[in-house]
LODRENVO-406415 format. One record per residue: x, y, z of N, C-alpha, C, O in turn; residue in one letter. Coordinates in steps of 0.1 Angstrom, whole numbers, plus 5000, padded with zeros to 4 digits. Example, Ala and Ser with C-alpha at 12.3 -4.5 7.8 and 13.67 -1.06 7.14 Angstrom:
513249435078512349555078513249675078514249675085A512849785071513749895071512950005079513450115080S
end
This chain:
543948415196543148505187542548425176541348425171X543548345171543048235160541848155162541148125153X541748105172540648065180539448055181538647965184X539248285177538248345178537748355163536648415162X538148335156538148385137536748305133536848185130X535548365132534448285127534648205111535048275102X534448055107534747985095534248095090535348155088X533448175085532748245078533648345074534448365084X533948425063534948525061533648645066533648715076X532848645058531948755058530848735071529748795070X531048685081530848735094531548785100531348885108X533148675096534348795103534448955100534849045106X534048945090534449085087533049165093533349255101X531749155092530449155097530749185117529949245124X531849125121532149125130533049225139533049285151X533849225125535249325132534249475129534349575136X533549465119532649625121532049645135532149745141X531249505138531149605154532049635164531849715173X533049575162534049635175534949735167536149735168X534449825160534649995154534250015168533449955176X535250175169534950235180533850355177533650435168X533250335186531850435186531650565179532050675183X531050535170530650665158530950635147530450695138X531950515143532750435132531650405120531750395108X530550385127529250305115528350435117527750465128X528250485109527050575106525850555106525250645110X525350455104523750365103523950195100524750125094X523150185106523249995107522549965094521350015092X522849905087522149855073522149715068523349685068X521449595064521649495060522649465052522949495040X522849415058524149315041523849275029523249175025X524349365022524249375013523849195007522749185003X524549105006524848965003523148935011522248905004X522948935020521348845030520548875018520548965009X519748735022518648705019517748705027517948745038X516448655021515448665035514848505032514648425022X514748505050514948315053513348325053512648255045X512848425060511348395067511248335082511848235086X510448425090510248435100510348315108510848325119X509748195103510448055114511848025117512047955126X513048095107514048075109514348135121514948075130X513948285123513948395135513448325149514048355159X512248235148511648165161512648065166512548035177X513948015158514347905164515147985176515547885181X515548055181516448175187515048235195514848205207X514248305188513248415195512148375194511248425187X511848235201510548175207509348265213508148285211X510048305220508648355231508548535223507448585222X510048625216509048685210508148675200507248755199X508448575191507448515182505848435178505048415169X506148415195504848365198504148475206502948455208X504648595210504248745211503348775199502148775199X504448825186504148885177502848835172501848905171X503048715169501848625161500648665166499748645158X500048735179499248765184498848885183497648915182X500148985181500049095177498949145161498249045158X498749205155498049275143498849205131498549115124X500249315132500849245121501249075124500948985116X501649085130501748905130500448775128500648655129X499048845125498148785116497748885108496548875105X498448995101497749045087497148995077496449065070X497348855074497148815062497148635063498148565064X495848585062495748445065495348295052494448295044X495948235053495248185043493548135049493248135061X492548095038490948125042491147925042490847855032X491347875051491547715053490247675062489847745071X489847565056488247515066488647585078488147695078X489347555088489347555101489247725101488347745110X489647845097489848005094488147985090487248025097X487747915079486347945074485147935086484348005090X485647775092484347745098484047855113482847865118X485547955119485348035126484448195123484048265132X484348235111483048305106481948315108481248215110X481548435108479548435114479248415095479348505087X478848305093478748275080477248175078477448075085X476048175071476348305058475748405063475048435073X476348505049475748635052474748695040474448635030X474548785042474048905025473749015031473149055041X474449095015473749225016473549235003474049184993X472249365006472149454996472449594995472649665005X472349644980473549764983472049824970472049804958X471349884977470149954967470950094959470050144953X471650124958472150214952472850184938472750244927X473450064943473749974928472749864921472849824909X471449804933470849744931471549584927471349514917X472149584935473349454939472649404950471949464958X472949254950472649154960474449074965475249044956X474549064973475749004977475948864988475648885000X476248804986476348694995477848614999478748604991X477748555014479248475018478948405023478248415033X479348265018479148175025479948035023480347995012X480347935036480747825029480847755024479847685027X481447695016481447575006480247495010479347535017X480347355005479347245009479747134992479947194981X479747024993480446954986481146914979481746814981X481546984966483446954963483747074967484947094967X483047164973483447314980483747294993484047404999X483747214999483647205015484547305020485347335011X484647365030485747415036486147505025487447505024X485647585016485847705010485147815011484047805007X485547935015485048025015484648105004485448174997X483448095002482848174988482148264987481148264993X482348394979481248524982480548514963481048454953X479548584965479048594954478248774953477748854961X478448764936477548884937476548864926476548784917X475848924929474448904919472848954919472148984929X472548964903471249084902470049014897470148934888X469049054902467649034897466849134887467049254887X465949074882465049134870463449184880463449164892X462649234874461649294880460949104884460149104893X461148994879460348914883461348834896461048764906X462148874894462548794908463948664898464748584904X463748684886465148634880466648664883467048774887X467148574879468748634881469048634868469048554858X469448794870470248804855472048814853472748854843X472348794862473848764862473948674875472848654881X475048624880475448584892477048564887477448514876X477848624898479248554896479548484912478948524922X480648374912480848344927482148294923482448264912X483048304937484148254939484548244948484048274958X486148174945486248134960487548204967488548224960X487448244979488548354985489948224989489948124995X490848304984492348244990492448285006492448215015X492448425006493448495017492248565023491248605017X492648605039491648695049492448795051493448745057X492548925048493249005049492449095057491249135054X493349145071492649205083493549125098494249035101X492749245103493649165118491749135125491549055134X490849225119489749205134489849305138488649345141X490849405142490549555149488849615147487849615154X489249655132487949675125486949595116485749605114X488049495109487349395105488449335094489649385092X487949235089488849165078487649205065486549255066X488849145051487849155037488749025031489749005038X488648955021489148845016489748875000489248924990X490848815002491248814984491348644976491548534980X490948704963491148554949491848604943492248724942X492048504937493048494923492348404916491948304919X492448494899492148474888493148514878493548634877X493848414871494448414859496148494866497048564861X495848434880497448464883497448614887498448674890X496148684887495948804893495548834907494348804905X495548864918495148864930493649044932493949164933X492448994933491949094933490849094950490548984954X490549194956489849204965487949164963487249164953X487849134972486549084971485549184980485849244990X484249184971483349284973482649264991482149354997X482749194994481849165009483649205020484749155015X483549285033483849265038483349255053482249315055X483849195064483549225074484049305087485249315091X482749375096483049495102482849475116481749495121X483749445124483849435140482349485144481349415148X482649655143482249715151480749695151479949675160X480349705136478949635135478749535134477549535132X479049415134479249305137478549265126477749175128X478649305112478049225104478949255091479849325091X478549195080479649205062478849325056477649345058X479749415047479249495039479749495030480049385024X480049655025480549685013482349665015482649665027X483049655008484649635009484749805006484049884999X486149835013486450045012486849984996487549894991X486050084993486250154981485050084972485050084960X484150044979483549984970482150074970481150064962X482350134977481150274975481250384962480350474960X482450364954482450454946481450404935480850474928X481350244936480850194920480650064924480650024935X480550014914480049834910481749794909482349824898X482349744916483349724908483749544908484649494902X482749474915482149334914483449214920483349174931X484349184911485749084915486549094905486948994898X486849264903487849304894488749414901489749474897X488049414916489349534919490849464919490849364926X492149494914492749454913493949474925494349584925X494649374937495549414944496849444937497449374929X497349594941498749624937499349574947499049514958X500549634937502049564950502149654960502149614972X502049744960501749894969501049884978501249954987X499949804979499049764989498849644993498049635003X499449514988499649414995500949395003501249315012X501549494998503249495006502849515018503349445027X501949585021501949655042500949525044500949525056X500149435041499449375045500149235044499649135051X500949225038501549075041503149085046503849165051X503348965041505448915048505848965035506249085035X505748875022506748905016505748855002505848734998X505348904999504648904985505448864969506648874969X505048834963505748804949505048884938503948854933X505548974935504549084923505149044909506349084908X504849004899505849004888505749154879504649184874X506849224878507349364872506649344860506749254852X505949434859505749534845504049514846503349594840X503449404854501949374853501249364869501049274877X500949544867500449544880499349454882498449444873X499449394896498149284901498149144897497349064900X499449124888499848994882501048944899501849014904X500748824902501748774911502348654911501348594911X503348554911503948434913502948324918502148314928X503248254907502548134911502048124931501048154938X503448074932503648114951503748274950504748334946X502348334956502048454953502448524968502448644970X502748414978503348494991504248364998504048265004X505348444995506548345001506848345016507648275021X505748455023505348465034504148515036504048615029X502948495044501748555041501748665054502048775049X501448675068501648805072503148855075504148805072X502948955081504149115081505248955090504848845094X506249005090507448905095508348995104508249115107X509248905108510448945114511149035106511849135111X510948995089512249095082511949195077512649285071X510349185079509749335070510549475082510649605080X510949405090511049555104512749525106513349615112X513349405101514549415111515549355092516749345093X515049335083515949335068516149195072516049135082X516649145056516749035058517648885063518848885062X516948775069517748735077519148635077519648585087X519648605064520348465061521848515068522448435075X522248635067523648645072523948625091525048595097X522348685097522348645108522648565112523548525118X521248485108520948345107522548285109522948225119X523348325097524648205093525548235103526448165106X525348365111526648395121526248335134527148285142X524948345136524648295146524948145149525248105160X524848055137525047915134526647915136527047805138X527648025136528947945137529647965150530847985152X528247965162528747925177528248035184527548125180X528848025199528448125210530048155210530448175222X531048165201532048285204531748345194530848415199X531748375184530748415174529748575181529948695182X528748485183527548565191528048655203527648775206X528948585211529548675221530448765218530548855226X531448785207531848885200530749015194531149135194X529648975189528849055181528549165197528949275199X527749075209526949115220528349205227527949305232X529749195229530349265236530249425227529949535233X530349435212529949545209528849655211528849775211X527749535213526549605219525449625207524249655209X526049605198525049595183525549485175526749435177X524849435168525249305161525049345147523849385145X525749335136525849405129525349325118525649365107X524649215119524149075107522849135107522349135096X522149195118520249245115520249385117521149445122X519149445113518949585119517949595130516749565130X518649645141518149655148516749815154517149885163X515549835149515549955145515050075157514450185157X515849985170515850065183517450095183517850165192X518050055175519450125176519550225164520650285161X518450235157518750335141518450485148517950495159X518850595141518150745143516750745143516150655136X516150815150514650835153514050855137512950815133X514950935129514050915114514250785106513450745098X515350715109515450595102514350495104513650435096X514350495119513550405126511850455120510850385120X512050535118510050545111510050555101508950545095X511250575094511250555083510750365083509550345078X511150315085510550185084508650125086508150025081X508150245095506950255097506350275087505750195080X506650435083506250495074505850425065504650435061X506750345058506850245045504850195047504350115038X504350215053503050145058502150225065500850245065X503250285072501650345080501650515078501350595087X501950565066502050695061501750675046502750635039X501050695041500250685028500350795022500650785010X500050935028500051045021499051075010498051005009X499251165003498551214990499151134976498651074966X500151154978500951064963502450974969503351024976X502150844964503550774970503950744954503250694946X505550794953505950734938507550664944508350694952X507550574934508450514932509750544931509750634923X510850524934512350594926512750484912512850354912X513050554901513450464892514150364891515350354895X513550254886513850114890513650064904514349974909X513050114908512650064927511350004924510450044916X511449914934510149804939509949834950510749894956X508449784957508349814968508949684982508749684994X509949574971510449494971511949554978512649494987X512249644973513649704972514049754988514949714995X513149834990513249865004513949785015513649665017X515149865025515349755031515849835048516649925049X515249805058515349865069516749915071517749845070X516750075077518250085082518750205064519550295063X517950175056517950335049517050375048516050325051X517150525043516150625038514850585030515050545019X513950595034512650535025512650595013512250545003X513150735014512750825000513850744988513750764976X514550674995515550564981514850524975514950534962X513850464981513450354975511150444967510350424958X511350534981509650544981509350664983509350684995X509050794975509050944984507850924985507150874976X507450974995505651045000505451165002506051235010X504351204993504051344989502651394996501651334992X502351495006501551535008501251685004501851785002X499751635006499651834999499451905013498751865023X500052025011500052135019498952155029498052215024X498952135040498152195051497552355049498452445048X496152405050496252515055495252575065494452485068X494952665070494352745080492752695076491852675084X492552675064491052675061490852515060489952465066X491852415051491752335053493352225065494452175063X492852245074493952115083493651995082492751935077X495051945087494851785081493951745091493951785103X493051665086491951595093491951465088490751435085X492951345084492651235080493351115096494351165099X493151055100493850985108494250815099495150735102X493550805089493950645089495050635079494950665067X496250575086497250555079497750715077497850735065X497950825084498450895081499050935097498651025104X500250835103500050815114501650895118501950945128X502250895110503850955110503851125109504751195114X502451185100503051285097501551355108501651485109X500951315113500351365126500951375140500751455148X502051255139502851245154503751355152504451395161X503851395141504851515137504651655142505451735147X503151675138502351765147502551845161502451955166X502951675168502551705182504051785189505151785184X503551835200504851885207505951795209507151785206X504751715216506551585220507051555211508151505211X506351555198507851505186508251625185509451635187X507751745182508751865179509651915190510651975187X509351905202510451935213511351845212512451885218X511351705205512851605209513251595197514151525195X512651665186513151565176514751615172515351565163X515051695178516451715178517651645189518751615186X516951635202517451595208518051455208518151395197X518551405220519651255221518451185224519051085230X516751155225516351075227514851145218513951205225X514651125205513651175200512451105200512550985195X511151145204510051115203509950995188510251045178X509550885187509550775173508250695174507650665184X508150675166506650525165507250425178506550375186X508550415179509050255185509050315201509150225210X508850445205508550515218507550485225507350535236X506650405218505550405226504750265221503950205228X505150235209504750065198505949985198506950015191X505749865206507049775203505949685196504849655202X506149645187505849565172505349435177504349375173X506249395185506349205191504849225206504349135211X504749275207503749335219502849405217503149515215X501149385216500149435212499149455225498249365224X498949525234498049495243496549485243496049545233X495749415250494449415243493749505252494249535263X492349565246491849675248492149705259492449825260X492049615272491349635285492949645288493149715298X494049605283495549655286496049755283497049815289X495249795269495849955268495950075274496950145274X494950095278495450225288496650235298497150345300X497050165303497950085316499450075312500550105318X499050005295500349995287500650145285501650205290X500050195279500450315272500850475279501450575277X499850415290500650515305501750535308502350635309X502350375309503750375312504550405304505750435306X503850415291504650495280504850665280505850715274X503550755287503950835286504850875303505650975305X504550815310505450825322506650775318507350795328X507250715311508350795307509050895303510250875301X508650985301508951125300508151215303508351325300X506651195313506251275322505651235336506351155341X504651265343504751215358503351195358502751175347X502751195367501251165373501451355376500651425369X502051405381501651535385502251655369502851755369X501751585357501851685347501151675344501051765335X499951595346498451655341497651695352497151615360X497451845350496851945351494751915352494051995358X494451825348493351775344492351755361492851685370X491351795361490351805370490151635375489351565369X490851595387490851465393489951415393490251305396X488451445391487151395387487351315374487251195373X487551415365487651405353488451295348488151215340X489551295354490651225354490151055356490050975347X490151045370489050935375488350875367488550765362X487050965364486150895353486850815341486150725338X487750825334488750785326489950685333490950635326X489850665344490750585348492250595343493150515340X492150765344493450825340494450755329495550705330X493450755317493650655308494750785294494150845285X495750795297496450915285496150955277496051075274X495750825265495850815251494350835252493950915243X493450785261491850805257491350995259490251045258X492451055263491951175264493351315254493351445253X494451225250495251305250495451255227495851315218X494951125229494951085216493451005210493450895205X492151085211491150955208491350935200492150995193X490350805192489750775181488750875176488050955181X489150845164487550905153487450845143488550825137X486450815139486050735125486550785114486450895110X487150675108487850655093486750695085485750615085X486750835075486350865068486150775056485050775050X487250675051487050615042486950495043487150435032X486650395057486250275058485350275066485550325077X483950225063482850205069482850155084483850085087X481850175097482050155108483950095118484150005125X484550195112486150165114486650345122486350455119X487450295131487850375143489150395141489550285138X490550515140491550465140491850595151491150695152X493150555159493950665169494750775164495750755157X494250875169494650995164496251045168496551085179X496951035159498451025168499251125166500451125165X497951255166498251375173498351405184497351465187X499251415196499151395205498751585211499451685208X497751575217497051745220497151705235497251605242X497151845238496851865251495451875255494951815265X495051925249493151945254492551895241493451855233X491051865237490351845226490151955215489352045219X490651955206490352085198491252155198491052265192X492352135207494052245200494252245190494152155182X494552425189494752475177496052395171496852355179X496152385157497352295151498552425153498152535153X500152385156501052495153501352535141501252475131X501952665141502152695131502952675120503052725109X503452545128504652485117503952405108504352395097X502952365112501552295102501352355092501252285082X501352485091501052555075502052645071502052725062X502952605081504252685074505352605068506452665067X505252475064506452395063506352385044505252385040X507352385036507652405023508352305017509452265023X507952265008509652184999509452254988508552294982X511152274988512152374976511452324962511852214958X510652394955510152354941509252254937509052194926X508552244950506852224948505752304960505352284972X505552394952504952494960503252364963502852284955X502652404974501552324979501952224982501052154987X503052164982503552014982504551954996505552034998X504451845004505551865012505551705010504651615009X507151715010508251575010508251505025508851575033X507851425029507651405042508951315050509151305062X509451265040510851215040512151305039512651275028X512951405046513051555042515151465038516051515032X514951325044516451265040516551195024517451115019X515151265018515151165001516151274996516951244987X516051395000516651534993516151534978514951514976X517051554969517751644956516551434950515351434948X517251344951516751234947515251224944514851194932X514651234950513251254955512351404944511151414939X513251484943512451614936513251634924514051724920X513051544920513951544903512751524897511851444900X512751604886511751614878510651514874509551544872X511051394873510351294873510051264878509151194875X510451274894509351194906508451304907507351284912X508751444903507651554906506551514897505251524898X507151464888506151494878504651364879503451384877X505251264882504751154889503951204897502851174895X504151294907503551304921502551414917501351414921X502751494911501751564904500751534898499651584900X501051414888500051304880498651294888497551334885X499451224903498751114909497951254917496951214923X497951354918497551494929496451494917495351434920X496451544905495751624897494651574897493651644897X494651424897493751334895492151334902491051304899X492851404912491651454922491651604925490751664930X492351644923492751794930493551854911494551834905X492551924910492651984896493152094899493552154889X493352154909494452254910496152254905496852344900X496452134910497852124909497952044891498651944889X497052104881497252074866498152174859498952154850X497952304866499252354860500552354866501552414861X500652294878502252244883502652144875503652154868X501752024876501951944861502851974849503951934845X501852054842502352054831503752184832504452204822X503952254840505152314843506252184842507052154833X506052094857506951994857507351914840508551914835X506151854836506651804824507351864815508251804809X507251994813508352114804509452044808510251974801X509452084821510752074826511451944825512651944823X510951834826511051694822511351674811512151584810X511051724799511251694786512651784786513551704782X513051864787514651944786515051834796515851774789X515051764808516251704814515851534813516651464819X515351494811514951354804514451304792513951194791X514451384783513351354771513551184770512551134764X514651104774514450954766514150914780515150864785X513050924790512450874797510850804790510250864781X510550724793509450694792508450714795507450704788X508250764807506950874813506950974811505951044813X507950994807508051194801507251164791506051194792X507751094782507051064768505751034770504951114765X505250934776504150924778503151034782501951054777X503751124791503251224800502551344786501551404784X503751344781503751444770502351374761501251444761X502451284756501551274743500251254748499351274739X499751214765498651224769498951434769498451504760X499351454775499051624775498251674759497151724759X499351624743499051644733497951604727497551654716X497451504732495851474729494751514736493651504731X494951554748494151634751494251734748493451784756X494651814740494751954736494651904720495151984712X493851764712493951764701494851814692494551874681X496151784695497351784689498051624686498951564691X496951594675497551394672498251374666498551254663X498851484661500351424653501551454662502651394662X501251534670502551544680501951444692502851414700X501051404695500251324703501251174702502051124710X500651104685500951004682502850984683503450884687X503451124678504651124684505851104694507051084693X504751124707505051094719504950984723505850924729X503850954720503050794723504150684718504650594725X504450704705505150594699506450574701507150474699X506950694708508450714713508350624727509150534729X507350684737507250624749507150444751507750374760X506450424743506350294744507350174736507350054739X508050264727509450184723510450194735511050104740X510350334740511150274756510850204764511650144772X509150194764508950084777507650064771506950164769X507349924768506649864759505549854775504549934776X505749814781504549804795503949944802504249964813X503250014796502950114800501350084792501250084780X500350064800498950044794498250154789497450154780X498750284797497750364793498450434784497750514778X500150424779500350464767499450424758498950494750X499350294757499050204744497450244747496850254736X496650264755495250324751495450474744494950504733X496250574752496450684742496550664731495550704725X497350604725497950554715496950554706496750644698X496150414709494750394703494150474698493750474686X493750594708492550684715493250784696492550794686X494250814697495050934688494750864673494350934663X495050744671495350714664493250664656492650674645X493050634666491150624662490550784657489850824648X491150824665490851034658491351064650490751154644X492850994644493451034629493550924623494750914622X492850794617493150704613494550744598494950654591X494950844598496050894583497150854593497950794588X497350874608498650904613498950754615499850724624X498450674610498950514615498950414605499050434593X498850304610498650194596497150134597496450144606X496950064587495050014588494949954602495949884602X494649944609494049814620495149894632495349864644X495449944629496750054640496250014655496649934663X494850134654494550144666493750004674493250014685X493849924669492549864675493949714678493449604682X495549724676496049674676496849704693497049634703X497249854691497549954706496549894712496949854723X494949864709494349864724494649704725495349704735X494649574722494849494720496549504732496649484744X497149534726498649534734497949594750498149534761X497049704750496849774763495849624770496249594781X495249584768494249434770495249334770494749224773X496249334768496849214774497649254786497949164794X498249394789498849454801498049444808498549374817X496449464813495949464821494849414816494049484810X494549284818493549174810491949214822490849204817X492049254834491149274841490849384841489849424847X491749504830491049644835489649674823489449644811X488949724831487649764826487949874808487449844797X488849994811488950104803489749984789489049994779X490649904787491249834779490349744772490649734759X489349674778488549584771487349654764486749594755X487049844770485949864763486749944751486449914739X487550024752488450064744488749954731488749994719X489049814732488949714717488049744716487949834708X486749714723485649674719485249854709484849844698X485349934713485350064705485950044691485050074682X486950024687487750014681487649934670487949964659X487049764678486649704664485549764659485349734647X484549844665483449864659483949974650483649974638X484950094657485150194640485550124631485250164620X486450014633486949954621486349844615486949774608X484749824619483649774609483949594615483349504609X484749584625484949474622483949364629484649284636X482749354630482049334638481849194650481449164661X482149154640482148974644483048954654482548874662X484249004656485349044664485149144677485549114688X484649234674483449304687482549234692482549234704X481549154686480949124695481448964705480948904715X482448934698483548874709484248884716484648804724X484549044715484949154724484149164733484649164745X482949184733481849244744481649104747481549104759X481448994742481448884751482348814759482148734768X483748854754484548844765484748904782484848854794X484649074774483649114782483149134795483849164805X481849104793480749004799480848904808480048894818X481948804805482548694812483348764826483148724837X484448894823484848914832484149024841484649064852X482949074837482549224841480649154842479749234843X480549104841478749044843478249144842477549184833X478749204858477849354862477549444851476349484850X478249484843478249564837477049564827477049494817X475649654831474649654821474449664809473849614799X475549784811475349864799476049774782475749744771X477049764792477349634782476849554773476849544761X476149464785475149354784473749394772473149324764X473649544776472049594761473249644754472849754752X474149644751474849704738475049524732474449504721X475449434736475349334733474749244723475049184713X473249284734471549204729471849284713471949214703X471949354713471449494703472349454692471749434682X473549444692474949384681474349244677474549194666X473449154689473249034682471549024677471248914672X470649124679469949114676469549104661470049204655X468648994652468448984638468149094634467949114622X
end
């Protein structure tokens, strides 16, 4: 027996957990103690699935932009975007630029002058190619998206999503929230969203450990032999990784979800990163997702990225999801395995012939035929992503015919004390609907959907009796009190909030905002000091730099404004209006 004892204490013991007799471990979870190696450590063991994956979507999410990535581009390009009256260009380097990929944006005058130009150069290609890739830079240790992307289907560069709302030039800034699903393992530094580590990705696409937690304990057990490894394999689970074809059917999408379920509002749990998360628990620990209510007049009609709570929809998850073999993302998507177009139908056949036959579709053999009895192209199509230009995603509602009615569980499903609202994680429980994450999720709802403003401000009542020394309460509170022109209870809130948590930007523009409307409730130079603190939290955001620049001008201070607006200028070109408020401050 002595024989068999791994040098390792903490695999031994990693070990004697799997030979628990069956039902002993409730859920498989990482070790606590692992670290994450990164995915080449996983290749030296899982070769051929690794050289699978890499082929797969996630296993090139995220590339760095290196001559040999550049010189494979239909490059150059341009567009124009007459609505903003923007000109746009991509193209490669050419002498100390060689082998750089550079986009630019830039405007002309009625003579054919340029009256701005900015250009830079792209780090990262973020995209797989499905529908297209778009590129990110970094500036001042910030990582922001770039205005040109490119689009398969039309085979040419446009606008980047989201860039239809506005001018927003090479200031959109990436959050951690949205580079997390697109890369391995990102570095965000806490308190300054869009600010990242020098080494801004300690892995660049999705990995081994984003799906299976992280690998160093494996890694170390597997290293102390094949008696070792053959103890872990007689249990039948190995208890150093998570394996997330051995988790519950909600655990296991739970892992998905983290990515491919977006929802209406995703908040945080206090003190959680999107770093924190770790396969093999409940997402709602770390991340609840809030959707608003389905109803008869309006059904959900979004497919992209809303891929967990559509399959939820369908029969086949509602008929198993109780059962010993529940319908899951991993039922039908193994991660390491991506088939290409002309394989998909074939692949995914065999997917549903596992739990049905050739003689359960009912479907007119003509019909059938012409489709090359292809499942998914008649039982799940595509339809165009409303919010990304010439982009297709699979609808993973699984219907029987085109145009089934939704069930009625669709507009009948509730969570306890957010009326319109559903928890889509239903294992976050009591954690998840504590006043502060409601109140959060409401925030982020109202913003667009002005209905849910007086759930809002119900929640915050209620927030202030069971957290008043929270910092978002406070916060929450003194934006409520300034908009209702109450600046002495305004400025009271404000000032409370931000002694709790000094990194909160848009306290410190409130702040400002209250204190510029009562210059009595502060000290001389007050406000124009809050916006200052708010301009260094987020040195790229637009609202913070025009806000000083406001600020020195109430407070006469001019000379300092107009170094304001030329600062500016430097990061925002585009910005016209700016630019004749400018001329005008410097004109004799």
């Amino acid at each position: 027996m002595l024989r068999l004892l791994p040098r390792n204490l903490t695999t031994w013991m990693l070990l004697t957990t799997a030979l628990m007799p069956a039902g002993r471990v409730a859920a498989q979870k990482t070790a606590p103690a692992a670290t994450y190696v990164g995915s080449a450590a996983c290749s030296r063991c899982h070769l051929e699935i690794a050289r699978s994956f890499a082929k797969a979507s996630m296993g090139h999410s995220l590339t760095a932009a290196t001559p040999e990535v550049v010189k494979a581009l239909l490059l150059p390009a341009s567009y124009y975007d007459a609505g903003l009256d923007r000109h746009y260009e991509v193209r490669a380097g050419t002498g100390d630029e060689a082998g750089k990929l550079l986009e630019s944006e830039f405007a002309l005058d009625a003579k054919g002058a340029e009256i701005f130009r900015a250009t830079y150069p792209m780090e990262w290609i973020v995209g797989t190619g499905e529908n297209g890739f778009g590129a990110l830079l970094r500036r001042g240790g910030y990582l922001f998206q770039a205005p040109l992307s490119y689009y398969t289907r039309a085979g040419a560069w446009g606008l980047s999503p989201g860039y239809e709302h506005g001018d927003l030039g090479f200031n959109r800034v990436i959050q951690p929230g949205c580079i997390y699903c697109h890369s391995g393992r990102p570095q965000p530094v806490a308190g300054l969203p869009g600010k990242y580590d020098a080494t801004a990705f300690t892995q660049t696409s999705v990995g081994c450990e984003n799906c299976h937690g992280p690998g160093s304990v494996h890694v170390e057990a597997m290293r102390e032999g094949d008696e070792s490894a053959s103890v872990a394999g007689k249990a039948g689970a190995d208890p150093t990784i998570v394996n997330p074809g051995r988790l519950t059917g909600r655990l296991a999408d739970d892992i998905c979800m983290g990515c491919h379920q977006v929802g209406d509002a995703r908040v945080l749990q206090a003190g959680k990163s999107y770093q924190d998360f770790r396969p093999g628990e409940p997402l709602a620990r770390t991340l609840a997702v809030f959707q608003v209510r389905p109803t008869r007049e309006n059904p959900p009609q979004d497919d992209h990225l809303e891929h967990f709570y559509s399959m939820s929809l369908s029969k086949c998850y509602r008929a198993t999801r109780n059962g010993s073999a529940p319908l899951k993302c991993i039922s039908c998507h193994d991660p390491h395995v991506e088939p290409t177009e002309a394989e998909a139908p074939g692949y995914f056949n065999g997917k549903c012939m596992s739990c049905h036959t050739r003689a359960s579709c009912t479907g007119p053999a003509a019909a059938r035929a012409a489709v090359a009895d292809n499942c998914i192209g008649c039982h799940m199509p595509k339809r165009d992503i409303r919010v990304i230009s010439h982009s297709t995603a699979t609808n993973h509602r699984i219907v029987r015919a085109p145009g089934e009615a939704f069930p009625d569980e669709a507009f009948e499903q509730a969570t306890a004390g957010m009326p319109g609202v559903l928890l889509l994680d239903a294992e976050g429980g009591s954690e998840s609907l504590r006043p502060v994450v409601r109140l959060q999720a409401y925030g982020i709802l109202k913003a667009s959907k002005p209905e849910f403003e007086a759930a809002w401000r119900t929640t915050l009542g209620e927030a202030e009796q069971s957290a008043p020394d929270n910092a978002l309460v406070q916060a929450a509170a003194g934006h409520r009190d300034l908009e209702a022109k109450r600046l002495a209870e305004a400025v009271g809130h404000l000032r409370r909030a931000v002694a709790l948590d000094a990194q909160q930007t848009n306290a410190w523009l409130d702040l400002s905002d209250a204190l510029d409307q009562d210059a009595g409730l502060g000290t001389a130079g007050e406000a124009v000091d809050c916006a200052r603190r708010a301009v260094a939290l987020d040195p790229f955001g637009k609202d913070p730099q025009k806000a000083l620049v406001a600020r020195l001008i109430a407070a006469q201070r001019y000379n300092e404004a107009v170094a304001a607006m030329e600062r500016y200028l430097e990061l925002f070109p585009e910005d016209d209006f700016m630019r004749r408020m400018l001329a005008i401050a410097k004109a004799p």
